[in-house]
C-alpha positions in Angstrom: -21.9 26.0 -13.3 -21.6 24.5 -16.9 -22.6 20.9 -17.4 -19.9 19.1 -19.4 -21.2 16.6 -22.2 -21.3 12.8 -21.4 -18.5 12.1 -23.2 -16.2 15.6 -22.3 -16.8 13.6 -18.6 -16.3 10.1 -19.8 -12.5 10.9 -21.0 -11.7 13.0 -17.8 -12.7 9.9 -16.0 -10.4 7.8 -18.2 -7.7 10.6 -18.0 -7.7 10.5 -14.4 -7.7 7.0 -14.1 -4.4 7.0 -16.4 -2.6 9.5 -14.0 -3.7 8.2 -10.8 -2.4 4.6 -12.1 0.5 6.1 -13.2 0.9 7.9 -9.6 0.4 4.9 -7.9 2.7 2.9 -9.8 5.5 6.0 -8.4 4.2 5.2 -5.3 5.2 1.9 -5.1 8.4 2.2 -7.0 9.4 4.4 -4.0 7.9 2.6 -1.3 9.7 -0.9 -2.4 12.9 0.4 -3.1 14.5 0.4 0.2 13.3 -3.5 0.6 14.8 -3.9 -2.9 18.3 -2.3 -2.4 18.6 -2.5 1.7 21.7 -5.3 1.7 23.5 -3.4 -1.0 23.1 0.1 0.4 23.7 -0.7 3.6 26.6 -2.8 3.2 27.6 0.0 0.8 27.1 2.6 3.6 29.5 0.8 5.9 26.9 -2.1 7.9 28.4 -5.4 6.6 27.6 -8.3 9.6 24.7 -10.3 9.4 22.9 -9.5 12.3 23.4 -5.4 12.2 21.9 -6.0 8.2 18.7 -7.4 10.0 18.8 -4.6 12.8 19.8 -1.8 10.2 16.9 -2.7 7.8 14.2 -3.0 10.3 15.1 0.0 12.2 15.1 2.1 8.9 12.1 0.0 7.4 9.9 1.1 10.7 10.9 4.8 10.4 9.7 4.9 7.1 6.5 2.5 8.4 5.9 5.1 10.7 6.5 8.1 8.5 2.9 6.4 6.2 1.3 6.6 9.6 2.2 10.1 10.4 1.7 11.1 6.7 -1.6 9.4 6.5 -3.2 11.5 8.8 -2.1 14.8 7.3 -2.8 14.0 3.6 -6.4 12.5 4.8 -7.2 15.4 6.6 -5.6 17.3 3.8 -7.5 15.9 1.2 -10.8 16.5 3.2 -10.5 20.1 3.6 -8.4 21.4 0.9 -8.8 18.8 -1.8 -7.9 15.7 -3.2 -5.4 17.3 -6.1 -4.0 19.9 -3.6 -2.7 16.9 -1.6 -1.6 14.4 -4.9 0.8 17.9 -5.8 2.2 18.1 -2.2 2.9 14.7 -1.4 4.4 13.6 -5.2 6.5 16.9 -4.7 7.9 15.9 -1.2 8.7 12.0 -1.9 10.3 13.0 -4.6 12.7 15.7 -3.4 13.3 12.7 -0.4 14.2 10.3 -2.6 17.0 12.5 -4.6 18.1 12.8 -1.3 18.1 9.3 -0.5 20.6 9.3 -3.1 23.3 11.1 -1.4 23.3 9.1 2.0 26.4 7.9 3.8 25.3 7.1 7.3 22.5 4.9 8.6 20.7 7.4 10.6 20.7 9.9 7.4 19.4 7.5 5.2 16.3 6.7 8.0 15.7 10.5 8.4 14.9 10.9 4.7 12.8 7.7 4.7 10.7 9.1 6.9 10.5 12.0 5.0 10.0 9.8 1.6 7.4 8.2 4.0 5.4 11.3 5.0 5.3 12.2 1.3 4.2 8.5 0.0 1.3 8.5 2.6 -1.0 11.1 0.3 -0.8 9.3 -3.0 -3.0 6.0 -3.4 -5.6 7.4 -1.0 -6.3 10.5 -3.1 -5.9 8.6 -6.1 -8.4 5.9 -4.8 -10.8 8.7 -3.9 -10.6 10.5 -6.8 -12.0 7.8 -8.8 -14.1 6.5 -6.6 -16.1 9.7 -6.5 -15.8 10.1 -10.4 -16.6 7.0 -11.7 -20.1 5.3 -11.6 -20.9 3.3 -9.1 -21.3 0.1 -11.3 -17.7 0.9 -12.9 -15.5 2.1 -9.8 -14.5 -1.1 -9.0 -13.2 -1.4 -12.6 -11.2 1.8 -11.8 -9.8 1.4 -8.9 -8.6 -2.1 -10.1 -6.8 -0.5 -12.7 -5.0 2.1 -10.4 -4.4 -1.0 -8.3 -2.6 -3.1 -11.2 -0.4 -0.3 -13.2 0.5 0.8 -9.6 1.6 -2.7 -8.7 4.2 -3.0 -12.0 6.1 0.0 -10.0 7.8 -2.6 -7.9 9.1 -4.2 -11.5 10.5 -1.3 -12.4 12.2 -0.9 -9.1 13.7 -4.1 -9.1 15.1 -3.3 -12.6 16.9 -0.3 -12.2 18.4 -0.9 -8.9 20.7 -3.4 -11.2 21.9 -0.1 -11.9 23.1 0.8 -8.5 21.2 1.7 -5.7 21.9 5.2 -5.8 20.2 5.9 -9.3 17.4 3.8 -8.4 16.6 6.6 -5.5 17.5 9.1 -8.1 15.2 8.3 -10.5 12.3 7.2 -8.5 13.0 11.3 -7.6 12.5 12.3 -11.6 9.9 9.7 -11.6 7.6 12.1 -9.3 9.3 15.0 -10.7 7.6 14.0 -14.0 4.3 12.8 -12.8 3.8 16.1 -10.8 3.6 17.8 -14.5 1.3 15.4 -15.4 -0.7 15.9 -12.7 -1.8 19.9 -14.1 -4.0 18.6 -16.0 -6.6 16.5 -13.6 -9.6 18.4 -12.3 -10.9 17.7 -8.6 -14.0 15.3 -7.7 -17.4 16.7 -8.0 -18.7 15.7 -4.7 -16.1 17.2 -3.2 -17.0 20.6 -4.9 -20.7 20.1 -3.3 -19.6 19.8 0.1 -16.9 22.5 -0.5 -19.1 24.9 -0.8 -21.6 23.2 1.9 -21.3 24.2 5.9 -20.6 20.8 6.7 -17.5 19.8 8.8 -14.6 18.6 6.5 -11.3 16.3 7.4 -12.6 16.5 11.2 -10.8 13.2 12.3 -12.8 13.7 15.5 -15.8 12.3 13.4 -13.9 8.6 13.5 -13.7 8.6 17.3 -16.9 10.4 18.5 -19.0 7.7 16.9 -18.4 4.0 18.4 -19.4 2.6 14.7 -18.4 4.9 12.7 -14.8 4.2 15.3 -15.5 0.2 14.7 -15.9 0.4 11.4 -12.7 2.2 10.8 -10.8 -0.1 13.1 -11.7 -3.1 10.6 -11.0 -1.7 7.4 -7.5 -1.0 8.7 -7.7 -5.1 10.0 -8.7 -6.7 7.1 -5.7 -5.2 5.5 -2.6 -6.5 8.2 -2.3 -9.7 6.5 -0.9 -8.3 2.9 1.6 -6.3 4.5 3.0 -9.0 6.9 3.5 -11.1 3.6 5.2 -8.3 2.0 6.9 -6.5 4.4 8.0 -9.6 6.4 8.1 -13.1 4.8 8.8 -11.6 1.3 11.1 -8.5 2.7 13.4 -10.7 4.9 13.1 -14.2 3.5 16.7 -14.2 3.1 16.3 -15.5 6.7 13.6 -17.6 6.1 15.8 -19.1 3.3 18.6 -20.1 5.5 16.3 -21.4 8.6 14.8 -23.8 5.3 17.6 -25.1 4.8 18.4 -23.2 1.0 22.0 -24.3 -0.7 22.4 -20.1 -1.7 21.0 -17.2 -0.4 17.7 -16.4 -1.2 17.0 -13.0 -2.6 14.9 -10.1 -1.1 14.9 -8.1 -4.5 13.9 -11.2 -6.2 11.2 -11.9 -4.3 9.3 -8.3 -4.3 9.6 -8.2 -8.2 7.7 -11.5 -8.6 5.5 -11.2 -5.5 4.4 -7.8 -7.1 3.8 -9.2 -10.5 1.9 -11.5 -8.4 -0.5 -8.5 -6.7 -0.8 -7.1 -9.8 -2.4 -10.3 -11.3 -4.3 -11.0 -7.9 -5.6 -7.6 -8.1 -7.3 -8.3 -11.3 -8.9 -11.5 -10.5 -10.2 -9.8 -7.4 -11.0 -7.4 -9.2 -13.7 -9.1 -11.8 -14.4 -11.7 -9.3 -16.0 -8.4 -7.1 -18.0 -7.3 -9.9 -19.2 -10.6 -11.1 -19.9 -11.6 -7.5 -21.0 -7.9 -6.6 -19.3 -8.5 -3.3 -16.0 -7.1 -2.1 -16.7 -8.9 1.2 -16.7 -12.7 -0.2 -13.6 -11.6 -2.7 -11.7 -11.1 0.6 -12.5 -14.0 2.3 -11.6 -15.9 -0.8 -8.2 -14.1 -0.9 -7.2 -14.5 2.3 -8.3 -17.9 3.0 -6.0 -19.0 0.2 -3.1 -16.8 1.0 -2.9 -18.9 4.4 -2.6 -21.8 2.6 -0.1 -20.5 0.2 1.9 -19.1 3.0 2.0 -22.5 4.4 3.4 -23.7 1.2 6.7 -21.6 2.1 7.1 -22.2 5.2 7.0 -26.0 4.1 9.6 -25.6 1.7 12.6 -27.4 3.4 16.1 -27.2 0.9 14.0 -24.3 -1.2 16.2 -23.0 -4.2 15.9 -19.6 -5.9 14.1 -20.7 -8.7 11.2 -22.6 -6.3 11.1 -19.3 -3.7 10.5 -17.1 -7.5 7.4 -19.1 -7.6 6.3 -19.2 -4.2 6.6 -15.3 -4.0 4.5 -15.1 -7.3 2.2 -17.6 -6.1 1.9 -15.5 -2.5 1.9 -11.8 -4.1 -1.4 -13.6 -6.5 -3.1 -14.1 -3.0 -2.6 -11.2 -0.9 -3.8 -9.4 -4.6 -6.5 -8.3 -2.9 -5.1 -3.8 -2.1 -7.0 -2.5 -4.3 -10.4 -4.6 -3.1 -9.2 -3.6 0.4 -8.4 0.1 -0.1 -12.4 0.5 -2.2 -14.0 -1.1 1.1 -12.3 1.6 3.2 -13.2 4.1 0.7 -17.4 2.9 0.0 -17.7 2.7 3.8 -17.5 6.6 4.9 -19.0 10.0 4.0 -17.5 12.4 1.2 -16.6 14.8 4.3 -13.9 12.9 5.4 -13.7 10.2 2.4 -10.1 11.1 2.1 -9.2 11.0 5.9 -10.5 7.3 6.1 -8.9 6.7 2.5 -5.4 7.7 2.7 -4.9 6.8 6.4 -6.4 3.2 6.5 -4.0 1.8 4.0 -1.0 3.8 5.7 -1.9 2.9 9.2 -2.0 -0.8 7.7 1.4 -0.5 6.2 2.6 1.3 9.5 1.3 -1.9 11.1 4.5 -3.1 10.1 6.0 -1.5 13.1 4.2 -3.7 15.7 3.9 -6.5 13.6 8.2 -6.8 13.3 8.3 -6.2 16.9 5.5 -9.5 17.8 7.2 -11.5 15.2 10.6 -10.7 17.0 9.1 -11.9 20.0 7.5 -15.0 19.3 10.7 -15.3 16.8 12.8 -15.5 20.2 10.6 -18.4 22.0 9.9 -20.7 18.7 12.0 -19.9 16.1 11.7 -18.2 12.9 9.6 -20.7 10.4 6.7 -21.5 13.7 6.6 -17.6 14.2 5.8 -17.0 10.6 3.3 -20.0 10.5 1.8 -18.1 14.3 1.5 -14.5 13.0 -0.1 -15.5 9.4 -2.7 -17.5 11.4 -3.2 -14.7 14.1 -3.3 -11.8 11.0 -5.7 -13.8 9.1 -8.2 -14.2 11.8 -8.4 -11.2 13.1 -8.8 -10.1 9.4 -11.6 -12.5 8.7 -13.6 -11.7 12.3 -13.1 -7.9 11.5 -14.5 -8.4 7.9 -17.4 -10.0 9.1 -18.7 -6.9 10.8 -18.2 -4.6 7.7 -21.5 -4.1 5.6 -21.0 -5.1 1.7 -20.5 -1.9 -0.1 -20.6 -3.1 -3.6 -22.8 -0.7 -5.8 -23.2 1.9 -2.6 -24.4 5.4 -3.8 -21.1 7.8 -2.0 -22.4 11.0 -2.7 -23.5 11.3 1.3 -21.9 12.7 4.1 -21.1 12.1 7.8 -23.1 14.0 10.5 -21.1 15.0 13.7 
């Protein structure tokens, strides 16, 4: 094999931390966008009561939840024994074709079928992406990558919230020529070099087995998924639904879903680069998560405090939030520096999934405790109960910071 010059391999890094930004921020476009347009679509579609908008929404928001979970597992394994750019094609070209679909719905039970498609597509891109550059780039510098990834990726949910003004129908539609477009970008990106080495080794590749035969090598997946709940409750439930959390506050008009996404997103994105630098100036991922998620208790406090809250105040509560759960792309490196380049990928693309599919429990515990305390002490119980467990399971994670990857896992 011909060595490529130092600087032939410096711009293929930077290329392929372009296009995996770029891919992530399609990602997120298309994950958001159901969150973004669910009241208009669905009232479009024929839902229009209060309650069946809450029951509609979640039920489709779990199918696609649990669409990331399934998907997880088969891009992971995917990537480990195929390749990492074998399962960035597959995936872009599958969300995309679900979302021109999600285009055409006219029926609640459609539109969840092709969000769990749109889900099992999603699943394959950030954890590719992430390992891509995290095999690629020096160990010194991947943490500069990955943050990058992390914060172009994040601006997708901006440009969701701006053309779904447009009607939610086009926003599916071009979230579909979105990935349409990025897959012919993608021809040009070239695989990661450990994986070539193993690739041509004898050693066992994508074997999920190797997760569950090995009680810490099992542990130590369990809490990089854990460390991760937190962000997605904020997302995915105080941010997603604080329409409700709005009217139990007491707030003189509606509060607005779409709005908050967009600004707690700018928020991540921002968060993501002051975890980001704080890592490497630190040289600890572990201490920048217990920095993150200490504060992002005390921010979700704030509002859950906010009696009477108006539009403009919850706009700067959800940027303030989104800044402290700005911590994915610390999150998603941990998961990545922790395993072997055998089944990098697997652990890679399923922790963050299974974290975002933790949705589907989380919804159901909140609707529970929802039921016995209301809806502002539930949120103030399952922030507290997220955040510990995150903390406890981060404390039994080694710091990875500066960890050589070019290893493998032995059966």
């Amino acid at each position: 094999m011909t060595d490529i010059s130092p600087a032939k391999a410096q711009r293929n890094a930077i290329f392929l931390v372009v296009v995996a930004s770029l891919g992530y921020f399609v990602d997120i476009y298309d994950l958001l966008i159901f969150s973004i347009v669910r009241i208009s679509s669905l009232k479009e579609i024929g839902v229009t009561s209060a309650e069946m908008l809450k029951e509609k929404g979640e039920f489709i928001l779990s199918i696609q939840m649990f669409g990331l979970l399934l998907g997880g597992l088969l891009w992971g394994i995917l990537g480990d024994k195929l390749g990492r750019i074998k399962v960035l094609f597959g995936s872009i070209l599958l969300y995309s074709l679900a979302n021109f679909a999600n285009g055409l719905v006219h029926d609640v039970n459609t539109y969840a079928i092709i969000r769990f498609i749109a889900g099992l597509g999603l699943a394959g891109e950030l954890g590719a992406g992430i390992t891509l550059v995290s095999e690629t780039l020096s160990k010194e510098n991947r943490g500069y990558g990955t943050m990058i990834v992390a914060v172009i990726g994040l601006f997708g949910a901006t440009a969701a919230f701006f053309v779904a003004k447009e009607g939610w129908r086009n926003a599916y539609f071009v979230g579909g020529g979105l990935g349409i477009a990025l897959l012919l970008l993608r021809i040009g990106t070239f695989e990661s070099g450990m994986f070539k080495n193993v690739e041509r080794s004898t050693v066992s590749r994508g074997n999920i087995l190797l997760l569950f035969n090995n009680w810490e090598r099992f542990k130590k997946y369990i809490f990089c998924i854990l460390i991760g709940a937190p962000l997605w409750y904020v997302v995915g439930v105080l941010i997603s639904f604080s329409d409700r959390f709005g009217a139990a506050l007491g707030a003189k008009v509606p509060i607005s879903p779409a709005d908050g996404v967009f600004y707690s997103y700018i928020g991540i994105a921002i968060g993501d680069i002051f975890a980001g630098l704080l890592a490497q100036v630190t040289k600890s991922r572990k201490l920048t998560m217990v920095v993150f998620l200490i504060i992002s208790m005390l921010s979700v406090v704030l509002y859950l405090r906010s009696e009477g809250i108006t539009q403009q105040q919850f706009r700067w509560l959800a940027f303030f939030m989104g800044c402290t759960v700005g911590y994915w792309a610390t999150f998603v490196t941990i998961a990545s520096e922790q395993f072997g380049t055998n089944i990098r990928a697997t652990v890679t693309t399923t922790v963050p999934n299974f974290v975002r599919g933790s949705l589907i429990p989380i919804i159901a515990v909140f609707n529970l405790f929802e039921k016995s305390y209301g809806i502002l002490a539930s949120g103030y119980i399952m922030m507290g109960i997220l955040t510990l467990i995150s903390l406890l399971s981060l404390s039994q994670l080694k710091e990875t910071f500066g960890k050589d990857l070019n290893y493998v896992e032995i059966s």
